[in-house]
N, C-alpha and C positions, 0 to 999 in steps of 0.2 A: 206469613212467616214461613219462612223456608225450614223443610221437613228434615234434622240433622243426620236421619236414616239414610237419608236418600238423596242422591248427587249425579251428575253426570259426568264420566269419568273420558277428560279428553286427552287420550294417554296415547300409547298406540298395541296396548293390547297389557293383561285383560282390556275388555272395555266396554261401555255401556250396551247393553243386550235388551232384546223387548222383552215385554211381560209375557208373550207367548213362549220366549225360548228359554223363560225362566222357568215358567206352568210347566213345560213338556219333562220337567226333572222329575215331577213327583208321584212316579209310578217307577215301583222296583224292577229290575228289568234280572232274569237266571242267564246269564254268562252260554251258559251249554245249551237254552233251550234256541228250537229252530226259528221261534220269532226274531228273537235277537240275532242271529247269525244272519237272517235274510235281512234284518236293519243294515247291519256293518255290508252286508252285500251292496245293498241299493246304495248305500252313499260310497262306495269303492266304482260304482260304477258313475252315479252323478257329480266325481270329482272328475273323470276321464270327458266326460262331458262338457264342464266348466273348463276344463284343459284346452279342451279342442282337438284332443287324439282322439284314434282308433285304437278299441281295445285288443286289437291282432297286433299291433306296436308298442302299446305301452301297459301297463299295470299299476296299481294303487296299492300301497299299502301302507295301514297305521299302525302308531308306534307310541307306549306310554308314554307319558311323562311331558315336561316343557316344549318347545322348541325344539332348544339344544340337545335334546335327548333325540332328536331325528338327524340333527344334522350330524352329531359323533355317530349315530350310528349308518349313515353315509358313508363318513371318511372311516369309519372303522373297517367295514365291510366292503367297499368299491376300491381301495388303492392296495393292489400286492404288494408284498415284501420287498418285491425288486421294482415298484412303482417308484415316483416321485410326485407328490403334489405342486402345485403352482399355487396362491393364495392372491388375489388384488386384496388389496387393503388402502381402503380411506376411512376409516371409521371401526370403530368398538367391534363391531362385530365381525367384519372380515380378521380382525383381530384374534378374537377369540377361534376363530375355525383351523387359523394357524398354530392357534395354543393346544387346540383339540391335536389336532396332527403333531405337534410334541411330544404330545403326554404319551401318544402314542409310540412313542419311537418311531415313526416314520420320516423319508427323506421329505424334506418340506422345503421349498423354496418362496421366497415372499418379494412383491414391487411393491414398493410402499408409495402411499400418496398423502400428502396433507389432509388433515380430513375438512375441509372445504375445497376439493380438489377434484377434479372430475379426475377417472384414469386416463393416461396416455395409450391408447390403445395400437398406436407404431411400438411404444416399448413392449407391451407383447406380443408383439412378432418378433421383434429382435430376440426376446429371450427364447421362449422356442422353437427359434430357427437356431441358436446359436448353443442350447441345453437341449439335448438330444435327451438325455434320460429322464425327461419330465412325461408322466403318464396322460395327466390328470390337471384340471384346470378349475378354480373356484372361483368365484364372485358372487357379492350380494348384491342383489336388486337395487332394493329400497333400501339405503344404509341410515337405520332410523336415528344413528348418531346425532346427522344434521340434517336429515330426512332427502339428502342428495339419491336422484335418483339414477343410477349407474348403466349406461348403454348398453346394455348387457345384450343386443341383437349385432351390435357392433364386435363385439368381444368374441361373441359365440360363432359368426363369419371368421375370424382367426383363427380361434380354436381349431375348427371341423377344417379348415384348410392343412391344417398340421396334425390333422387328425386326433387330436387328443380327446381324453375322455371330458364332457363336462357338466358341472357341476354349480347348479343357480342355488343359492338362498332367497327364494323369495317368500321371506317369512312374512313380511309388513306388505307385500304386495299381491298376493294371488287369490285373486276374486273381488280386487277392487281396481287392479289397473290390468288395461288390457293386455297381452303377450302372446306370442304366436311360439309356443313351445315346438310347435313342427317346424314352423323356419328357422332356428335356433339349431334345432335338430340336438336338443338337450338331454343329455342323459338322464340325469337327476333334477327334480325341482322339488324342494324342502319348505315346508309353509307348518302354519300349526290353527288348529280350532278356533282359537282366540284371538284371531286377528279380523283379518276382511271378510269372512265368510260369516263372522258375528256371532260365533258359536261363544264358549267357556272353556276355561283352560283344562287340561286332563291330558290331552295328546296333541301328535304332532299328525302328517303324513308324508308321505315321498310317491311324486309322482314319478316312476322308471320306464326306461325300455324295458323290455322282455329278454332280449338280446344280452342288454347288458347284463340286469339282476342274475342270468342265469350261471354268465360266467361267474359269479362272484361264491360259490358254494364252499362249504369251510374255509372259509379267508376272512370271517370276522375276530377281529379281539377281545370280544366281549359276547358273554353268553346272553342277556337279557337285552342288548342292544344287537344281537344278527339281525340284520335288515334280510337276507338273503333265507333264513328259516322263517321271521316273521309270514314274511312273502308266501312261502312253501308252504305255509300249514292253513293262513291265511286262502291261499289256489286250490289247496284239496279237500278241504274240509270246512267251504261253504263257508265262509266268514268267523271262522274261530280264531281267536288269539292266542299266545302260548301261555300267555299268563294271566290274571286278573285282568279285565279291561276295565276300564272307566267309565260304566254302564249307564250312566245318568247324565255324562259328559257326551256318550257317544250319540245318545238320544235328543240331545240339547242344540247337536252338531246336525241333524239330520231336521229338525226344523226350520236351523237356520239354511239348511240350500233350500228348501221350499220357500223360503220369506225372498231369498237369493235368485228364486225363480220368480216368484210374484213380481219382484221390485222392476222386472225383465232385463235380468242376466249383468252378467260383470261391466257392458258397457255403460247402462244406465245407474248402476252402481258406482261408475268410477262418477259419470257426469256429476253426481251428488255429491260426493267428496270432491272434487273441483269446486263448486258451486263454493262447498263450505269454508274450502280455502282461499279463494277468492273474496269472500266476503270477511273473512277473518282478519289476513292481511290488510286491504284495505282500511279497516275499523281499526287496526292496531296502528300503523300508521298516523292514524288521526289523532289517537291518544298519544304519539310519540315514542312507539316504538318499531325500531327496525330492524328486519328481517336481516337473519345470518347471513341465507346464500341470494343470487342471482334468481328474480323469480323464472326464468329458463332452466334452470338447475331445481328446482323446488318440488318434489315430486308431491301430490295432493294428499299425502298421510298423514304428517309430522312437519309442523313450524316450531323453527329455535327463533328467539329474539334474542337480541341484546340485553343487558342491562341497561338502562337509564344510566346517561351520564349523570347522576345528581346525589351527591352524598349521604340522602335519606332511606335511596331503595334499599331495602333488607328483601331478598327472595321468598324467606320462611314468613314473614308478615304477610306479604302479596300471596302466597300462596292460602294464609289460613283464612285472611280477608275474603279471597273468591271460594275456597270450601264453604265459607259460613254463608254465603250467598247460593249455594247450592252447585260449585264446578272443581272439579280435580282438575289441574294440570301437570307438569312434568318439569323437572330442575332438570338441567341443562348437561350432556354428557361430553362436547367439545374439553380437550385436555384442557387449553390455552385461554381461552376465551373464557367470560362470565356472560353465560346466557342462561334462560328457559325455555322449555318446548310448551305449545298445545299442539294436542292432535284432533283431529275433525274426522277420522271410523268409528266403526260402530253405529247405534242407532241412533244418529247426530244427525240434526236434518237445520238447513238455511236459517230457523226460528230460533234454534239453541242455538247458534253463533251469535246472534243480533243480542240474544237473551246476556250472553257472554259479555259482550262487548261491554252493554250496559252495566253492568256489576265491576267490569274493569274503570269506566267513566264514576261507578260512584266509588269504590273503594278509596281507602287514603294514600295510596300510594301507587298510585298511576301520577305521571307529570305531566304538564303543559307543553306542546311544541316549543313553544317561546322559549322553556325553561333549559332545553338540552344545549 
């Protein structure tokens, strides 16, 4: 009888964590003492590691709150007043990074793409070769919308040709797919605890140049999101935050790069999540369902299906049918489309897929090939 406590959550963040990086939460940790500061120290330096930078070029620093709370404070704090951002958008969340630079009153310029659409990446040369006043350049990695995964070493050769500043979201991607952020030659890279690195959610971080965070000094809009005092106070005073940290979150985060290191490092990490999606896909196939994008296009974090062509599926049934069997999955964020996602991060390994599968094959509302 499956434990209704306890599920495996195939989302793409939060998301399923081991019992060790749960255990590691239940010791109080003091904010100001120097144990704790030399914690946030060690993991600012074993993200520059996982990176693949030197720490004479780049720097770490983290930032409360969601995700999103790393990436506004990015764009809050890296584009002047007399900037211009660039945004790619295929999906929800390059979306949103556009909304962020709105809200902002900043000059914002956007290429839109369908969101099963790879970018056209001639059209960004056209535009900043032909929009002189653009500073700044953004894309998301992994765009967990349709889990399309975004050429972003393609992107980042335009950029640095036209010299712009730039700017990855690799929230759903960093520490489970591999990326060469020195050949990129990447300003910023934005990711958060609770993703590939298998921590819990509390914060984000930003990996930067040195170069760049430096210029960026009173030029944020936001007092609790300057990424650029974060940094500074964080650099001179040994791993302190300016404000509350998420001291149990931070500790949770610092086990999980050790499990990160055990598993041996982001490549045999990604292989696992390949593995998982690969077996996934094919199983869902078999029960009759298929895959949103091209599996070339499919990056190994996040699968949307279709719906079943067949008058019965209800999404909210199928979904409480596999909870009661023990699996979370993810309703569908395509505008146009009726799909669902699973995701296969986190502490998901080849056996919980299979396990999936079969809960999908007994539920009552999977269909027959025959039947679509």
């Amino acid at each position: 009888m499956h434990n209704p406590d306890h599920y495996l959550l195939l989302t793409p963040g939060p998301l399923t964590t081991t019992a060790s990086v749960r255990e590691s939460m239940l010791k109080d940790w003091c904010t100001w003492d120097d144990d704790y500061k030399s914690l946030v120290q060690s993991i600012r330096s074993d993200l520059l590691t996982f990176a693949g930078v030197s720490a004479e070029d780049y720097s770490s620093v983290l930032m409360q709150g969601s995700g999103t709370f790393s990436v506004e404070s990015v764009i809050s704090t890296a584009v002047p007043d007399d900037g211009k951002l660039l945004v790619l958008v295929n999906g929800a969340y390059g979306k949103r990074i556009a909304e962020i630079a709105e809200r902002l009153k900043l000059n914002v310029r956007t290429i839109e793409y369908a969101e099963t659409d790879m970018p056209d990446v001639e059209k960004v040369d056209t535009v900043l070769a032909e929009d002189a006043a653009i500073t700044h350049v953004a894309v998301v990695h992994c765009e967990t919308t349709t889990g399309l995964l975004n050429p972003i070493h393609d992107i980042a050769a335009i950029v640095k040709r036209h010299n712009k500043t730039f700017i990855v979201d690799a929230m759903s991607s960093f520490g489970g797919i591999d990326m060469s952020i020195t050949d990129m030659d990447a300003d910023y890279v934005i990711s958060s605890a609770n993703k590939c690195i298998q921590g819990v959610p509390g914060f984000g971080f930003v990996i930067a140049k040195r170069t760049t965070l430096q210029s960026c000094e009173g030029r944020a809009r936001s007092l609790s999101l300057d990424l650029y005092d974060q940094w500074k106070t964080m650099e001179d005073q040994n791993g302190k935050w300016r404000f509350t940290s998420p001291t149990h979150t931070v500790r949770a985060f610092k086990q999980a790069l050790e499990e990160l290191k055990q598993e041996g490092g982001v490549l045999k990490r990604q292989e696992r999540y390949v593995e998982n999606q690969r077996l996934l896909v094919e199983g869902m196939r078999t029960l009759g369902f298929s895959p949103l994008l091209p599996d070339a296009w499919q990056s190994p974090i996040i699968t949307p299906f279709y719906y079943p062509e067949h008058d019965a599926f209800q999404f909210e049934r199928f979904y409480e049918e596999l909870k009661a069997r023990g699996f979370v999955i993810y309703p569908g964020k395509v505008t146009d489309l009726k799909t669902f996602r699973i995701g296969n991060i986190g502490d998901i390994h080849p056996s919980d897929i299979t396990a999936l599968l079969e809960a999908v094959r007994e539920s009552s509302y999977w269909i027959e090939p025959a039947a679509i």
